[in-house]
N, C-alpha and C positions, 0 to 999 in steps of 0.2 A: 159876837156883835160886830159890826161894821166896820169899828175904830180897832179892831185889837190887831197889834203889831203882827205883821207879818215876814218881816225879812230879819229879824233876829233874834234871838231868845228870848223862850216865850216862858212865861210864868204860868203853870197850871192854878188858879186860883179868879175864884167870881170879881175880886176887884179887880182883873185885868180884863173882864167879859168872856173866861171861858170855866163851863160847868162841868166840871167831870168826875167821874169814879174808876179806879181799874187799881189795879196790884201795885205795891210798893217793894223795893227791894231792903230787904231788910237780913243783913248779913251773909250768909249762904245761896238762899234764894227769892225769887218773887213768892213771897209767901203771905201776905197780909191786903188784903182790900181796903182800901180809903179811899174820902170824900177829901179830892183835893181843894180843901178849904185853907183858913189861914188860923189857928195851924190845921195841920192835916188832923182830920175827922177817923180813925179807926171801926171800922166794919164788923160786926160779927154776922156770918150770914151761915145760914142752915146745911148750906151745898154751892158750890163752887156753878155761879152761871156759865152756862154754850156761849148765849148771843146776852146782851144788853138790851133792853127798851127804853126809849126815850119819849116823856109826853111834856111839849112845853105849853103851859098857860100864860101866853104872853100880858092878856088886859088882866089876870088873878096872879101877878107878877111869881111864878113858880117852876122849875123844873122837874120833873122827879125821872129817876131810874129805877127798870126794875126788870127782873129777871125775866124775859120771854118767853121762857119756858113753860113757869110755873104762876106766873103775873106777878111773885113776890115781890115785895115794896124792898130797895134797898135803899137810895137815900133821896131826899129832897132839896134842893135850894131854894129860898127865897130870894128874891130880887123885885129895882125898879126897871121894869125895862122902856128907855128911850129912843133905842135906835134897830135898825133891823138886825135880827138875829138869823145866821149859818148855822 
């Protein structure tokens, strides 16, 4: 979104305006996919995605990701969105 800080550390999570998913580091290696929510959301997914998709519904306030490969649904946000969204 519009307002989310830019010149310092940035919190991965919807209450700072930013919606994401990708790998978490969890002891040895990136080995675990989550929905950086608060707390982080854990993934189980079928097959490890190439690329990512992204479809935002800005007026049906929703994000979702999902695997471009295969279309697979991996996860969803809800939100109210107010201000323009990057």
């Amino acid at each position: 979104r519009e307002s989310v800080r830019r010149k310092e550390k940035i919190d991965f999570a919807p209450e700072e305006g930013i919606w994401a998913v990708g790998l978490n580091w969890k002891g040895k290696n990136w080995d675990q996919y989550q929905a950086f929510t608060s707390p982080e959301t854990p993934l189980s997914l079928c097959e490890r995605p190439r690329k990512i998709g992204v479809y935002l519904d800005y007026e049906g306030g929703w994000v979702a990701f999902y695997n471009a490969d295969n279309m697979a649904p991996i996860f969803t946000f809800t939100a109210a969105f107010t201000e323009k969204i990057f």
